[in-house]
C-alpha positions in Angstrom: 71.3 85.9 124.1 73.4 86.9 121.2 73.4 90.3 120.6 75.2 90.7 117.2 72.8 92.2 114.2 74.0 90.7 110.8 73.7 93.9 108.7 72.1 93.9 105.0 74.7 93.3 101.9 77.1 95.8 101.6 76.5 99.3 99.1 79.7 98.0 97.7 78.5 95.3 95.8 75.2 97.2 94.3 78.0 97.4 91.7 78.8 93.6 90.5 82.0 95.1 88.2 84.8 96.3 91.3 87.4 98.3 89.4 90.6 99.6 91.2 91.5 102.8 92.5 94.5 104.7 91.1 95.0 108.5 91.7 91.2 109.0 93.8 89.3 107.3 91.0 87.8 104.0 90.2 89.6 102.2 87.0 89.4 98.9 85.5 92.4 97.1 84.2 93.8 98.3 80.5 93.7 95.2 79.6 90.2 94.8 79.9 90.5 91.2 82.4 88.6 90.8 85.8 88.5 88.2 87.7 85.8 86.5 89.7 85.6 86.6 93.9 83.3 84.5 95.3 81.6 83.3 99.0 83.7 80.5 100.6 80.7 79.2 102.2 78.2 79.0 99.5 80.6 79.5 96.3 78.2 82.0 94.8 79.5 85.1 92.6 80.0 88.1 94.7 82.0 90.6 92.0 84.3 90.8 89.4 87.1 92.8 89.9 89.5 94.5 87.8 92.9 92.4 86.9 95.8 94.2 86.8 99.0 93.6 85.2 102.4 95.6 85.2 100.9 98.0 83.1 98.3 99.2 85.9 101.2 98.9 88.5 103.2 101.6 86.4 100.5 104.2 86.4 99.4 102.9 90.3 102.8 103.5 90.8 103.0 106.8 89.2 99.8 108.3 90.6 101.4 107.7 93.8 104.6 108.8 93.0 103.1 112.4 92.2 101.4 112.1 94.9 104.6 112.1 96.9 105.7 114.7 95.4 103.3 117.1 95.5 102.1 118.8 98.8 101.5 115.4 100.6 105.0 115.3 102.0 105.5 118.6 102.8 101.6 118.9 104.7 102.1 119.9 108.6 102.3 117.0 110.7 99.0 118.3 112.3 97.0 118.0 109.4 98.1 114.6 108.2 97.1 113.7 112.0 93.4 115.3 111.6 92.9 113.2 108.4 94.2 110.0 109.7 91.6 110.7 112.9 88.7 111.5 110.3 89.9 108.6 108.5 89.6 106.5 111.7 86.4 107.5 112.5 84.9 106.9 109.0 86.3 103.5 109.6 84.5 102.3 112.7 81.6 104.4 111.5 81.0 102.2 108.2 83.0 99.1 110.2 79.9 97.2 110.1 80.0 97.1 106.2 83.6 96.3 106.7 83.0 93.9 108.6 80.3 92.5 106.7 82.6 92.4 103.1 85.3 90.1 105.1 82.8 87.6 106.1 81.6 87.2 102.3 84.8 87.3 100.8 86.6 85.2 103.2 84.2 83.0 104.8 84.9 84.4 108.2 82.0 84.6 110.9 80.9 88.1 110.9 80.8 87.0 115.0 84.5 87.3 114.5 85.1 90.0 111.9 83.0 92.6 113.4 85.5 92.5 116.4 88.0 93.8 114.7 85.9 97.5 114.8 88.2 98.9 117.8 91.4 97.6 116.9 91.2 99.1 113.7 90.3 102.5 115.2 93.0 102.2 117.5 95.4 101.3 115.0 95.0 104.3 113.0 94.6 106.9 116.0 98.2 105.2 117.3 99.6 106.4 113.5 98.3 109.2 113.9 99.7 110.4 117.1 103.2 109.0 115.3 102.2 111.6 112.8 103.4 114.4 114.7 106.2 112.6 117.0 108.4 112.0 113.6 112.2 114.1 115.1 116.0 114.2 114.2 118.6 114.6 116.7 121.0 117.5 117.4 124.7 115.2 117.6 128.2 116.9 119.0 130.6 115.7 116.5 134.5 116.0 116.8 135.0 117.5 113.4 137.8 120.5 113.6 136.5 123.8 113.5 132.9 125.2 114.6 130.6 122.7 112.7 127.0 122.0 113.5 125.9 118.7 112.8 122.2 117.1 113.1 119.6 114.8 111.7 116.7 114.8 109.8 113.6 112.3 109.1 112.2 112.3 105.8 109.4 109.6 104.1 110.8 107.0 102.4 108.8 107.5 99.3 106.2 105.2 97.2 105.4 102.0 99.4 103.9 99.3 97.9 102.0 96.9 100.2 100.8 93.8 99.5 98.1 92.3 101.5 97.3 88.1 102.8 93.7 87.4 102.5 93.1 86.0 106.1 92.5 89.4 107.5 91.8 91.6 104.9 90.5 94.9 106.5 92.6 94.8 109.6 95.3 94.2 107.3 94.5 97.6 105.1 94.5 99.8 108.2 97.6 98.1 109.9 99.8 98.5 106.5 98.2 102.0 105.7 98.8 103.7 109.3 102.6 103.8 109.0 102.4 105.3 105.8 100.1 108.1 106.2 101.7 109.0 109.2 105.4 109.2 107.8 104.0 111.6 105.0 104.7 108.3 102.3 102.3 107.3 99.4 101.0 103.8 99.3 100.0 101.2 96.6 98.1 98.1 98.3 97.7 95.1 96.1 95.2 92.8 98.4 95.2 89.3 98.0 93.2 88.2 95.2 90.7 86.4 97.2 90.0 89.1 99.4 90.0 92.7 97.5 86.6 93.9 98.0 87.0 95.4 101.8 90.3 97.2 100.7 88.7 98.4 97.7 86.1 100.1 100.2 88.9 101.4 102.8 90.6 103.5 99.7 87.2 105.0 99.1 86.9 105.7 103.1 90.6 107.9 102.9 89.3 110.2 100.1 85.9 110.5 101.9 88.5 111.7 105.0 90.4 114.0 102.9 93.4 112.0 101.7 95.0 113.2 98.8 93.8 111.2 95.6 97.2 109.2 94.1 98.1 108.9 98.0 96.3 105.5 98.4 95.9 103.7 95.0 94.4 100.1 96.0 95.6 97.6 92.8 93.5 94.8 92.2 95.1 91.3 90.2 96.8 88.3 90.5 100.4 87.0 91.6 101.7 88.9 88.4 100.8 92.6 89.8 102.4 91.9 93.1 105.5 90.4 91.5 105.8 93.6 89.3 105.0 95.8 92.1 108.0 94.2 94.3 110.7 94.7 91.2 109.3 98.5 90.0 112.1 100.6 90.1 110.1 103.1 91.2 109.1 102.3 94.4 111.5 102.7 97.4 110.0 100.1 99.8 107.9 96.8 100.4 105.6 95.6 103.4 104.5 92.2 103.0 102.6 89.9 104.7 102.3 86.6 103.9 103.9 83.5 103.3 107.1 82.4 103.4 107.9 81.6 99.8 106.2 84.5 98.5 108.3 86.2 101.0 111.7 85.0 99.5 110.6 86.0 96.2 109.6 89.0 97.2 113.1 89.7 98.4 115.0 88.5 95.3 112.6 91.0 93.4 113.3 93.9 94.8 117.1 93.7 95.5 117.8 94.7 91.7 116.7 98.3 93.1 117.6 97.8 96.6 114.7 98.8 97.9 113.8 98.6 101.4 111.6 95.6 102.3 109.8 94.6 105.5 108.7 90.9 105.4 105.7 89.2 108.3 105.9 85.7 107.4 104.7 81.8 108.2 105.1 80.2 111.3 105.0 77.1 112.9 104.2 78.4 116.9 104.4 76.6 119.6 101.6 76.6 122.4 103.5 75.0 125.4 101.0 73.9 128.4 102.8 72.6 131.9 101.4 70.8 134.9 100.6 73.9 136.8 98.9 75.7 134.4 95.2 76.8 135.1 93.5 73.7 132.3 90.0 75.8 133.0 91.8 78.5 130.9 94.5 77.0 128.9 92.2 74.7 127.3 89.7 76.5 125.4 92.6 78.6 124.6 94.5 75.9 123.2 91.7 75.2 120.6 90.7 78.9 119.9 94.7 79.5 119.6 94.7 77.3 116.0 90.9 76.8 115.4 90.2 80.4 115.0 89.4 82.3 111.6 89.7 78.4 110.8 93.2 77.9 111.5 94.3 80.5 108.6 96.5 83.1 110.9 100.0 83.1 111.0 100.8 83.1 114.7 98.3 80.3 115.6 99.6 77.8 117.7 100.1 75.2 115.5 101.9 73.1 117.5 100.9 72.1 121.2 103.0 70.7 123.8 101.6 69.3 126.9 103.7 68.3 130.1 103.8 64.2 130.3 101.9 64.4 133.7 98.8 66.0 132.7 98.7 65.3 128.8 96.0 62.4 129.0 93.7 64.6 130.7 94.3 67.9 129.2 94.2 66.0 125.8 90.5 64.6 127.2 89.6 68.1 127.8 90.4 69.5 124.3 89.2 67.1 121.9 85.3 67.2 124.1 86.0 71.5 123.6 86.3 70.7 120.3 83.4 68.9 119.7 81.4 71.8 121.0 82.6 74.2 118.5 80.0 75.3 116.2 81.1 75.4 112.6 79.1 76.7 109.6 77.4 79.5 108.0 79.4 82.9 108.6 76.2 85.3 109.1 74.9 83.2 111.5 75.7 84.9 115.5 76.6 82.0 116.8 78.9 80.6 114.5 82.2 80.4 115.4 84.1 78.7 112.7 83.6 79.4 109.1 84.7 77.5 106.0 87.9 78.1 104.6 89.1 81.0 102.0 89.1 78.8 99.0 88.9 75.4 97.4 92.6 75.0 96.9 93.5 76.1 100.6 90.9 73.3 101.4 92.3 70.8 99.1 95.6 71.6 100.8 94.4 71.5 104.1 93.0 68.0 103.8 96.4 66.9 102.2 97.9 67.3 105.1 95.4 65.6 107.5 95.9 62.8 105.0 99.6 62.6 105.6 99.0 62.5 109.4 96.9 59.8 109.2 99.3 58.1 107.4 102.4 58.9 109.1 100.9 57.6 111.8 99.1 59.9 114.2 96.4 59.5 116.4 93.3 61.5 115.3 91.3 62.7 118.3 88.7 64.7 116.7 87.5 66.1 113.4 89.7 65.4 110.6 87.2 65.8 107.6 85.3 68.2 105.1 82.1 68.9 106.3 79.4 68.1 103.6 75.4 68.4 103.2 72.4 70.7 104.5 74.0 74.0 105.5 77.7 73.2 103.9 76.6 72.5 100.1 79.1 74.9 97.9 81.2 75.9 101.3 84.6 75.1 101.9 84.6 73.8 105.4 86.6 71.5 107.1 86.3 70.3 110.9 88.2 71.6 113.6 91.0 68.8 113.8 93.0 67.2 116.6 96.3 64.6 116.0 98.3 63.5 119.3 101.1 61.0 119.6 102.9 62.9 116.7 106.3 63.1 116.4 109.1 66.1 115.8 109.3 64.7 112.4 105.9 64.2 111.2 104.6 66.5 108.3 102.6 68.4 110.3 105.0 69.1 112.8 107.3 70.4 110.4 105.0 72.5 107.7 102.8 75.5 107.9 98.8 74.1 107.5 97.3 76.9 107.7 93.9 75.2 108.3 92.2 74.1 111.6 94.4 71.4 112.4 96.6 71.3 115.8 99.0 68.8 116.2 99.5 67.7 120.3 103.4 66.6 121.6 104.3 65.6 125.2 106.9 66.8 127.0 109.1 66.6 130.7 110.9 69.0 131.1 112.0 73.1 130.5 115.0 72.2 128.6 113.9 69.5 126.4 110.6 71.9 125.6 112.7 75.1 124.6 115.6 72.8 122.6 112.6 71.4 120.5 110.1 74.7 120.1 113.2 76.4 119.0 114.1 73.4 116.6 111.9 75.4 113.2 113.0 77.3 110.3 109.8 79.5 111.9 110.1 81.9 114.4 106.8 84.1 114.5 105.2 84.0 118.3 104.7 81.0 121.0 102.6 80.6 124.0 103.4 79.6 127.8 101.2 78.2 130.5 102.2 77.8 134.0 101.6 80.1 136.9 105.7 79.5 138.0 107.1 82.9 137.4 110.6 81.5 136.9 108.9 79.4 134.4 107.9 82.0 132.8 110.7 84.0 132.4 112.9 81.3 131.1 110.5 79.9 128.5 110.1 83.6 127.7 113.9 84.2 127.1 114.5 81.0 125.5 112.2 81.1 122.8 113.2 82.3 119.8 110.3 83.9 118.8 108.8 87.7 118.1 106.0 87.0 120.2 105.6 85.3 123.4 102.2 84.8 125.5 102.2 83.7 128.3 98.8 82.6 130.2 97.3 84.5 126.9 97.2 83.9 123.1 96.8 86.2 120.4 97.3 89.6 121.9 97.7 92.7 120.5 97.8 95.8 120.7 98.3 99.1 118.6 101.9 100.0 120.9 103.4 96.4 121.2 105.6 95.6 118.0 104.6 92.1 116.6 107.1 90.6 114.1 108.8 87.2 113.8 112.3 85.8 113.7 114.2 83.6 111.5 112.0 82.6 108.1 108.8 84.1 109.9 110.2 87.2 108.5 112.0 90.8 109.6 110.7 94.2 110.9 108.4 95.1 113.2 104.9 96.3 113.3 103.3 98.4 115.6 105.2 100.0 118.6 106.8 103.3 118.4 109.5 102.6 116.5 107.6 100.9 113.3 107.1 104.3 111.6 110.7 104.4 111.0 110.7 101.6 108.3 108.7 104.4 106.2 111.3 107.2 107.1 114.7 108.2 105.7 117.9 109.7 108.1 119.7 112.9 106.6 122.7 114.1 108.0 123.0 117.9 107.9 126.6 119.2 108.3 127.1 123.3 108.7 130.4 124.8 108.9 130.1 127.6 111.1 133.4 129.2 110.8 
């Protein structure tokens, strides 16, 4: 029996009119404009929220510049630990709400977005530790004379943050942590489909004792982010998203040469050989693409399957498939929900279009779902293509849907020359139970992420980033709060 209790509509959206949040209080736009954010799965009005422009970025970006320099910087390490642990136990205390503004907003089975309760309490707890392990170094130099010579750390400054929509919450916390921890103040634009959990998470820091102007949470469109990126003001950006936003991104904010970490598409491949255990590779072939309904950067898009077993692994996946239950997000046993918005779908079917006409053999799904239970919902069947080739459309192009296209393969050295052959570089996954296997598919990918007998792991100390266009930096691991943290050299002549 299913255990998970769907809890009532969020407290949040007693309110139909969400405003922002600049410098600890709730403020709509100057110009007046809102925008609607509605249920994926039903298309019904949830809020409208306040549209910034570049005016509201300059006083976001001001609140949190004041912020900065005010006490926040200077606080003991100690006590911005203690308010990033209140902080992370407000979160999993009110998670459930969370949880439960996700699934709305983006259509995601609350089955699935509920999850997410520990790792966002880990997540903060790991920044928080960080908090207090922030240290320069003591260097011998060879300078003449008696001269001391050593390092310091210092935060960065104001970070702006700007948010994808496929994981809103987790999203908040993971671009948030760093910050807080370095002693930096934040503005987080979410995505514009998506702003109603972050809008709640910048509530949940003030209610933890976070300085107001500290977190500012900027509601809008492209526009705000794009002014956000180029403010001269604001020393660095975290993005996550995709890749063309990415590369404008970039070309923003070199004018002030502001630091910029960038998590971007990807294209990853899922690579399966002969030996592999099928009971588990499988199910996690399907759940490695078809989950949160394809939209997550790292899925594994692309699936490669040894020659000698591809009939019957291919068999196997596309009668999986069939058993996965699509449909209404509050229901427990859901497992896929409809996509984020009508575009994305549009999108998403454009490509299965081009498969079929490029010429590749669909094995399951491969259509919008229609009728009792998907009227007004955005959903779209878990989809299977096999038989495609290197240079097929879908091969080549981030869906970001629930669409997995299946390649064969023979041996190590063709499988690494063609899942290395991407402008994408973001993670991959390995099945075999040869450990030499292993290691060389490990080292020969050029990827940020590797799996192996696994998909989709993470964790709060392992650093998760891509290579090539999927982007630069890392996040997580103990070295990711040094994007947020300035080196000073000290020099003291003794003598």
């Amino acid at each position: 029996m299913n255990m998970i209790t769907v809890p009532p509509r969020p407290a949040l959206l007693a309110t139909s009119e969400q405003d922002m949040l600049i410098d600890g209080k709730r403020v709509p736009a100057l110009s007046g404009k809102r925008f609607e954010t509605r249920n994926p799965a039903t298309g019904d009005l949830l809020a409208t929220v306040a549209q910034g422009a570049a005016e509201d970025v300059d006083r976001a970006v001001r609140s949190a510049r004041a912020a900065f320099e005010g006490p926040w910087r200077r606080m003991k390490p100690v006590e911005r630990q203690r308010i990033m642990l209140r902080l992370a136990d407000l979160v999993e205390e009110n998670y459930e709400e969370l949880a439960m503004l996700d699934t709305l907003d983006l259509g995601a089975p609350y089955a699935r977005t509920i999850m997410g309760k520990a790792r966002a309490g880990a997540l903060l707890r790991y920044y928080a530790g960080q908090a207090t392990l922030i240290t320069g170094d003591t260097i011998d130099n060879s300078a003449p004379g008696d001269v001391l010579s050593h390092s310091l750390k210092e935060p960065i400054g104001v970070v702006a943050a700007i948010n994808p929509w496929n994981g809103p919450i987790g999203m908040s916390v993971w671009k948030a942590g760093p910050v807080l921890a370095a002693g930096c103040t934040l503005v987080m634009k979410p995505a514009e489909q998506t702003p109603l959990s972050a809008l709640r998470f910048g509530e949940l820091c003030l209610e933890a004792g976070v300085p107001p102007g500290v977190v500012n949470i900027l509601t809008g469109m492209g526009d705000a982010g794009a002014a956000l990126s180029a403010h001269p003001d604001v020393d660095k950006v975290a993005f996550t998203g995709s890749t063309g936003v990415g590369e404008k991104i970039l070309r923003a904010a070199a004018s002030t040469m502001k630091r910029v970490t960038v998590e971007l598409g990807g294209k990853s491949p899922n690579i399966v050989f002969a030996d592999a255990d099928l009971d588990k590779a499988v199910p996690a072939a399907a759940m490695a693409v078809f989950a949160n309904s394809g939209q997550i950067c790292s899925a594994g898009t692309r699936l490669f399957v040894q020659s000698t077993i591809h009939d019957e692994f291919m068999e196997r996946l596309a009668a999986f498939t069939r058993t996965i239950r699509v449909g209404d997000p509050l229901h427990p046993d859901t497992q896929i929900g409809p996509v984020v918005s009508a575009p994305q779908m549009e999108k998403i079917l454009g490509f299965i279009d081009s498969a079929n006409a490029e010429g590749a053999t669909p094995l399951a799904g491969g259509n919008r779902l229609t009728g009792v239970g998907y009227d007004g919902g955005y959903f779209i069947e878990p989809t299977i293509f096999s038989h495609v080739t290197d240079d097929m459309t879908i091969a080549r192009e981030e869906i970001f849907g629930p669409v997995l296209a299946a390649f064969t393969f023979d041996t190590v050295e063709e499988m690494l020359l063609r899942a290395n052959a991407t402008e994408f570089g973001l993670a991959s996954g390995v099945w075999t139970r040869d450990l030499a296997t292993a290691h060389r598919m490990s080292r020969g990918l050029r990827a940020g992420s590797v799996w192996v007998n696994c998909y989709q792991m993470l964790d709060p100390g392992v650093p998760f980033g891509g290579y090539k266009m999927s982007g630069f930096g890392r996040e997580s691991g103990p070295h990711h709060i040094e994007d947020y943290l300035e080196t000073k050299s000290v020099w003291i002549k003794l003598d």
